[in-house]
C-alpha positions as CSV (number, residue, x, y, z in Angstrom):
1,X,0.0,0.0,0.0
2,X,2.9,2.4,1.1
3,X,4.5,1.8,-2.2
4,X,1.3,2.5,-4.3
5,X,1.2,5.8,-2.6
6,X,4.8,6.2,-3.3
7,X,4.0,6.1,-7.0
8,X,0.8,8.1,-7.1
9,X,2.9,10.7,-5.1
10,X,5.6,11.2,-7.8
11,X,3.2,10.9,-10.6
12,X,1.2,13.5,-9.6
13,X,4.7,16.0,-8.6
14,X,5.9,15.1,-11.9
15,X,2.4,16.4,-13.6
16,X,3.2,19.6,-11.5
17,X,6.0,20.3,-12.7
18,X,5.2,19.8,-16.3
19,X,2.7,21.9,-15.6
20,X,4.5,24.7,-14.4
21,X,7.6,24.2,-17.1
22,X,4.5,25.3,-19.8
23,X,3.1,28.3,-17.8
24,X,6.6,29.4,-17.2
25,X,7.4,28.6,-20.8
26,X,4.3,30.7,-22.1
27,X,4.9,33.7,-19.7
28,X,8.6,34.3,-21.1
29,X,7.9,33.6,-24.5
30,X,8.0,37.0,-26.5
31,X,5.2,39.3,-27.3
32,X,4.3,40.8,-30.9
33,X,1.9,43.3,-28.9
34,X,2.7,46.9,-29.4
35,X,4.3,48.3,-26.9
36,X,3.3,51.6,-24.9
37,X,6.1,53.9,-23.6
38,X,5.4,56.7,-21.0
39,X,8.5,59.7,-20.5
40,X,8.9,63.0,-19.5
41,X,9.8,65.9,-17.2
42,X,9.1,69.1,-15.2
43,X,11.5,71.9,-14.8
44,X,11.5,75.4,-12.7
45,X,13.8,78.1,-12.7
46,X,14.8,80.9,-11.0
47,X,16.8,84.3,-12.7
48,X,18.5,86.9,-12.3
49,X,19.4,89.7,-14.6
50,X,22.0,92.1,-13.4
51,X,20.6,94.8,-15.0
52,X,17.2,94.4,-13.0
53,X,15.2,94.2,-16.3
54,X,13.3,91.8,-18.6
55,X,14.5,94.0,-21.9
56,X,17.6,92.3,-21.7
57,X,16.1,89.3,-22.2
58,X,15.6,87.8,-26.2
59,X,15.8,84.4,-26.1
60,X,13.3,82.4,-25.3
61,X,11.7,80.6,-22.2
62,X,13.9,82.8,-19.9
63,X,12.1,86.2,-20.6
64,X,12.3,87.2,-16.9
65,X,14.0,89.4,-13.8
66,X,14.3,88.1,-10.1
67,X,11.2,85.6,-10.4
68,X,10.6,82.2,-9.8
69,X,9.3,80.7,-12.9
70,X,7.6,77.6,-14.2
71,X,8.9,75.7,-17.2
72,X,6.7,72.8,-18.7
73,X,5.3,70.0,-17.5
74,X,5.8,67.3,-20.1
75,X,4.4,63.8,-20.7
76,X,5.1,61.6,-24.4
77,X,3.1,59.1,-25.0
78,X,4.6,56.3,-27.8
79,X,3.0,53.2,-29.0
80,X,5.2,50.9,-31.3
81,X,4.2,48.1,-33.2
82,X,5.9,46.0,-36.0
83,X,5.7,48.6,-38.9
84,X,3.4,51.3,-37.4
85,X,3.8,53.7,-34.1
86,X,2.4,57.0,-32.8
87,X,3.5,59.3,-30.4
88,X,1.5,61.8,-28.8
89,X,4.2,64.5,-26.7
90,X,2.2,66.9,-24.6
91,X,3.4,69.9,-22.6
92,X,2.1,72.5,-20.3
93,X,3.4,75.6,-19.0
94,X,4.8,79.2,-19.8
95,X,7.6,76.9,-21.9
96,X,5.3,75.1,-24.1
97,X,3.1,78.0,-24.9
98,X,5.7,79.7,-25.9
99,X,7.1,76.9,-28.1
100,X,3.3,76.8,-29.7
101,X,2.2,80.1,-30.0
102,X,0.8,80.1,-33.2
103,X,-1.9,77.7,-31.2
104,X,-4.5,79.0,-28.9
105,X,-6.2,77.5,-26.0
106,X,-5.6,73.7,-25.6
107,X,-3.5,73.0,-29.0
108,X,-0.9,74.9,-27.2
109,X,-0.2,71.9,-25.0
110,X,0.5,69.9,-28.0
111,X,4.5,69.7,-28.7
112,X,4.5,66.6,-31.3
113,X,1.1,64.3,-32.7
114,X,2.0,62.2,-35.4
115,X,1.9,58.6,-37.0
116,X,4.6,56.8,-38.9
117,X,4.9,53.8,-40.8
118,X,7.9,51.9,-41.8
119,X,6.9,49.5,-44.6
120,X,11.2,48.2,-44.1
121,X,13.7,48.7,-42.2
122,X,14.8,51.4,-44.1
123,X,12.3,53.6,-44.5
124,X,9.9,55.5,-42.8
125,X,7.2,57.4,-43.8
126,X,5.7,60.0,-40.8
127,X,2.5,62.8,-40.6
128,X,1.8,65.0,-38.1
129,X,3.7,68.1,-36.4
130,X,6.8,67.2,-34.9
131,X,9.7,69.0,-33.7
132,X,12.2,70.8,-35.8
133,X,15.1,68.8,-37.9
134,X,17.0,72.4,-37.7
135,X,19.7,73.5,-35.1
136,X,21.2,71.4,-32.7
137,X,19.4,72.5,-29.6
138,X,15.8,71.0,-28.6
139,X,12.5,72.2,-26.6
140,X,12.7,69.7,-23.9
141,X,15.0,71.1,-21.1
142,X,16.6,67.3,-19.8
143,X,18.0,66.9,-23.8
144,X,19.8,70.5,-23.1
145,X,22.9,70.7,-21.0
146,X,22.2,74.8,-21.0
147,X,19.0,76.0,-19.5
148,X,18.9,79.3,-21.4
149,X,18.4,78.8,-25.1
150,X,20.5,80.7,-28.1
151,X,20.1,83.1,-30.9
152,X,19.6,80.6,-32.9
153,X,17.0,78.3,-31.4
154,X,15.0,81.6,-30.4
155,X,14.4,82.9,-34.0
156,X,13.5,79.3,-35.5
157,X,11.9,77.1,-36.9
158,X,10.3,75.3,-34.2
159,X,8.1,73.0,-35.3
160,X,7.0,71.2,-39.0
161,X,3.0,70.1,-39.5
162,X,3.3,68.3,-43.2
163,X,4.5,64.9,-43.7
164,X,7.6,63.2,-44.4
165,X,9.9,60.3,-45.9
166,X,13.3,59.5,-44.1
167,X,15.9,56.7,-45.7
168,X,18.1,54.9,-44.3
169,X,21.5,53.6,-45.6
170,X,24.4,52.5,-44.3
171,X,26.2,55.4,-42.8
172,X,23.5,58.2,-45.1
173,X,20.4,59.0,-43.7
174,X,17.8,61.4,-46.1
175,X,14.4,62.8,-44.7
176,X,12.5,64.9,-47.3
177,X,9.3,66.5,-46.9
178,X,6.3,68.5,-47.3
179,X,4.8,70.5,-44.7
180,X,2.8,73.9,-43.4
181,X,4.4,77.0,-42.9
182,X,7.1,76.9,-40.6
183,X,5.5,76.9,-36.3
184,X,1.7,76.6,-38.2
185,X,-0.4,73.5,-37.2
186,X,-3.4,75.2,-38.7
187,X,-2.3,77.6,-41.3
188,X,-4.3,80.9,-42.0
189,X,-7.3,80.6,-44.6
190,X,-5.1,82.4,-47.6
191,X,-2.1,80.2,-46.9
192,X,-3.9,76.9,-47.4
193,X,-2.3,76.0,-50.6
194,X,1.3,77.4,-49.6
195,X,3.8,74.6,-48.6
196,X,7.0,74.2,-46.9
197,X,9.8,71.9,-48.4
198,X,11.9,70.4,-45.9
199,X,14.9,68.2,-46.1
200,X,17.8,66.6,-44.1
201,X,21.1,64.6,-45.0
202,X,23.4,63.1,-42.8
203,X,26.4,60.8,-42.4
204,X,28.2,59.3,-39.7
205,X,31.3,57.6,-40.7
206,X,31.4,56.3,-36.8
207,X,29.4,56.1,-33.9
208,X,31.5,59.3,-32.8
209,X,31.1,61.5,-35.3
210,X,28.0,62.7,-36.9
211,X,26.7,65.5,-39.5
212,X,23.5,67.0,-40.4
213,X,23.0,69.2,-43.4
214,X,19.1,70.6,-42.6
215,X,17.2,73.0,-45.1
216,X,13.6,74.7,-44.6
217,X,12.0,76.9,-47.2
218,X,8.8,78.4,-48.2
219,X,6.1,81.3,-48.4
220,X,5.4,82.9,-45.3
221,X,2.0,83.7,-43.7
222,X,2.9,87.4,-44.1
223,X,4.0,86.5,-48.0
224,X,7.7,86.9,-47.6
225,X,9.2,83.9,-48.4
226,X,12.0,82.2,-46.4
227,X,15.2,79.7,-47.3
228,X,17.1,78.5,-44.5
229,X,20.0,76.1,-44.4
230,X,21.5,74.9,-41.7
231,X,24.3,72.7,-40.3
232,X,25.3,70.7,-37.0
233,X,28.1,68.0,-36.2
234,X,28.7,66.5,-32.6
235,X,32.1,64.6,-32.3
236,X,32.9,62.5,-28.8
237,X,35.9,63.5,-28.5
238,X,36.6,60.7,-25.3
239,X,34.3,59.4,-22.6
240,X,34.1,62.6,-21.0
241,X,34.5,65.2,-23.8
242,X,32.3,65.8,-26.5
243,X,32.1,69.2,-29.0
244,X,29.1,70.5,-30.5
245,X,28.7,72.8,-33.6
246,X,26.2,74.1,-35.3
247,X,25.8,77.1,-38.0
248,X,22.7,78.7,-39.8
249,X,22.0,81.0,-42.5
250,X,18.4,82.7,-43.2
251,X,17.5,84.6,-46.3
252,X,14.0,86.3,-46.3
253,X,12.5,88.2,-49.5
254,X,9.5,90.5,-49.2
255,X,6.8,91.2,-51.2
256,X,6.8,94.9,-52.0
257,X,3.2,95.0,-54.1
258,X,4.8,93.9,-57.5
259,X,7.5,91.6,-56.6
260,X,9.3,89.8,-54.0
261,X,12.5,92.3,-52.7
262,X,16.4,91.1,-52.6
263,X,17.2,88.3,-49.9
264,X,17.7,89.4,-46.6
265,X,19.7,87.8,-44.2
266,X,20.0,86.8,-40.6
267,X,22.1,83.8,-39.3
268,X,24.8,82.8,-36.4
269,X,27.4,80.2,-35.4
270,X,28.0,78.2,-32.2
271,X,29.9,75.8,-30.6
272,X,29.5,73.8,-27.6
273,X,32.0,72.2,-25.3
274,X,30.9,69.3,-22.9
275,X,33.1,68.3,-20.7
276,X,31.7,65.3,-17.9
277,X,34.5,64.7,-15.4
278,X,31.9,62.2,-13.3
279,X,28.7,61.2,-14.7
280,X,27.4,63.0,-11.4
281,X,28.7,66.4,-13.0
282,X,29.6,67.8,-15.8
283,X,30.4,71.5,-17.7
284,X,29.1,73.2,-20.8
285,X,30.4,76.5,-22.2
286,X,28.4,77.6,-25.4
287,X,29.9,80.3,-27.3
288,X,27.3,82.0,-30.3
289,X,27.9,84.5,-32.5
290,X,24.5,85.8,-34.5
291,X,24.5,88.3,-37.1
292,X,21.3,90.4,-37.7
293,X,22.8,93.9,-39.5
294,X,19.8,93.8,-41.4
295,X,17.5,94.0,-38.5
296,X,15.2,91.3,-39.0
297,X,15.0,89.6,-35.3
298,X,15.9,91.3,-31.8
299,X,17.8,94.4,-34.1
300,X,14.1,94.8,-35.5
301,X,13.3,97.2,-33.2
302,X,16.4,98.8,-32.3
303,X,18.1,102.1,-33.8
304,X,20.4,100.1,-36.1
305,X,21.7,96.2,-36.7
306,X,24.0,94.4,-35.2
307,X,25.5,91.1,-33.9
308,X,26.2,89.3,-30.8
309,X,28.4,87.3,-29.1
310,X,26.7,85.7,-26.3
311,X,28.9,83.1,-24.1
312,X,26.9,80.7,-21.5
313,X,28.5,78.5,-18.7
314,X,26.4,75.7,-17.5
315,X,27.5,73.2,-14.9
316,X,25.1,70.0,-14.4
317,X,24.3,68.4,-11.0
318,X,22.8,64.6,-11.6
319,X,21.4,62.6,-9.7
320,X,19.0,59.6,-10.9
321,X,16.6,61.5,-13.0
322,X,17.2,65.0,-11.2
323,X,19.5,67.6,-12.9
324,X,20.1,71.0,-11.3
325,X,21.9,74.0,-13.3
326,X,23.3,76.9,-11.8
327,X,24.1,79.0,-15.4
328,X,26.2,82.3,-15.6
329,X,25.8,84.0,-19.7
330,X,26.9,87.4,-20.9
331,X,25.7,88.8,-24.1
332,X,28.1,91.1,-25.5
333,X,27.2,93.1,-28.8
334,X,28.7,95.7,-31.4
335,X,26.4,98.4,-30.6
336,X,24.6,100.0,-27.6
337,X,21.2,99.6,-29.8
338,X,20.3,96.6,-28.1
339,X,20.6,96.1,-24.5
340,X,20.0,98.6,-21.3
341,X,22.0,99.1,-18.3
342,X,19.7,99.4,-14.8
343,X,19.6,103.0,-15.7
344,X,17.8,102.4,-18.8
345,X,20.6,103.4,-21.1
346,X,22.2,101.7,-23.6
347,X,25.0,99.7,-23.3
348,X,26.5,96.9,-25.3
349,X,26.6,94.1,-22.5
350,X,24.0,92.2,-20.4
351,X,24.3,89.5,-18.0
352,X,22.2,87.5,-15.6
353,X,22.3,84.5,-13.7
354,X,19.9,81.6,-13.5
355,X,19.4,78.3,-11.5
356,X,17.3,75.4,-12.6
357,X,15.6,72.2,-11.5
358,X,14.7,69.3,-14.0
359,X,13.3,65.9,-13.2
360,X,12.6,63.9,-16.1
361,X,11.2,60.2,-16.4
């Protein structure tokens, strides 16, 4: 009898375990389910300007003087499947509505909506708004290692509403597209039928250096019409040094009643140097040089154009997903027609000092 049980007892132990060799087998076999991906981030800041003004201030997101200010509150939503995905990016804040001001009331929160589809490996077709291919700097504050943004970034584009094709190849990458004005999701009525082309090449001949040849062009909502090329390459110089550069050149021709006018232009250089002695700290001094003699952005309003050099240093305190910034920048330019001392005359300098908190997930 003992030896009957015996056998029933291992019988049934050994139907356990097959059992639970195929429920473990079926719980780490892999999925073909799309997969849904939540990040983001939420920044503050706090600046000074030692002038004890807001005039001095022309870049964006920073526009203000001994105030505690609110960034953006950002979540992205992505869904990926085998050939298809979407990705819904959604900010709020002084920092997104200033990124989507050509939006009013709750299309302002939108940073990026779109849909792709990748019919191979190579290939990707995408429509939607999404952020700009342009410049080497980005809306989101955790992808920047300076808080304050440049010349550059400031005057644009930000943004692309259209649709576009990007290939794949090797070490070439090519995106062309078609699109809205530059910064419009819903274009005025009479500018309907007026398109954007955009377009990007790029080459990496290794995984440390990388170019990007970026062009934008097109009728304006005011009828001017715009052509914009651009240019950006990153090189890692070691584990804990890494240059950026990036260079931009805008020509804008106006329609004076009969015909469009000569090009005028605007455009700027900078370059970046990141320097990471621990990956608890690291260093960024951006130095930027933007031309506008022709007084098409912040020289639109003054006496007479200009340029400016404007130098930022950034250090970065990281901690899991925490980063703070204490930034010093001085903006330096060739006239007095831009910038005001605290006694409201002109001068050719202004500096200010900011401190910033990011947590991104």
């Amino acid at each position: 009898m003992l030896r009957k049980y015996f056998v029933a007892a291992l019988g049934l132990l050994s139907c356990t375990v097959s059992v639970a060799q195929t429920v473990d087998t079926a719980v780490a076999a892999p999925s073909n389910e799309p997969v849904l991906t939540i990040t983001g981030s939420v920044d503050a800041y706090y600046k000074l300007d030692f002038a004890k003004t807001t005039a001095n201030s022309l870049t964006s997101f920073t526009q203000t003087h001994n105030a505690f200010s609110l960034g953006m509150a950002s979540v992205k939503f992505e869904h990926k499947g085998d050939k298809v995905s979407a990705v819904a990016d959604l900010g709020f804040g002084p920092r997104a509505k200033d990124f989507a001001y050509t939006d009013n009331g709750i299309t302002q929160a939108v940073k990026q909506m779109y849909v792709s589809y990748a019919p191979a490996d190579w290939l990707k077709f995408t429509m939607g708004t999404w952020g700009t291919h342009v410049g080497y700097e980005l809306l989101d504050p955790q992808l920047n290692r300076n808080y304050s943004m440049s010349y550059m970034f400031t005057n644009g584009p930000f943004s692309h509403t259209g649709l576009k094709a990007e290939i794949t190849k090797g070490q070439h990458g090519f995106m062309v597209g078609v699109a809205n004005a530059t910064d419009f999701r819903i274009p005025p009525s009479d500018q309907i039928n007026k398109k954007f082309l955009i377009a990007q090449y790029t080459f990496a001949p290794s995984d440390k250096v990388k170019f990007y040849l970026n062009y934008v062009g097109g009728q304006n909502p005011d009828t001017s019409k715009t052509s914009q090329f651009d240019a950006v390459i990153t090189a890692k110089i070691s584990d804990k040094f890494n240059v950026g550069f990036n260079a931009t050149s805008n020509s804008t021709k106006f329609w004076d009643g009969t015909k469009n006018t000569d090009g005028l232009t605007w455009g700027g250089a900078a370059l970046y140097l990141n320097v990471d002695p621990t990956p608890a700290f690291g260093l960024t001094l951006r130095g930027e040089l933007f031309s506008d003699k022709e007084q098409l952005k912040p020289f639109a309003s003054a006496t007479q154009g200009g340029s400016i050099f404007a130098t930022t240093l950034s250090a970065n305190f990281k901690t899991g997903g925490f980063t703070f910034i204490p930034e010093l920048r001085v903006d330096n330019a060739n006239n007095n027609a831009l910038f005001i001392d605290k006694d409201g005359i002109g001068t050719k300098s202004a500096a200010s000092f900011l401190i910033a908190a990011i947590y991104s997930f």
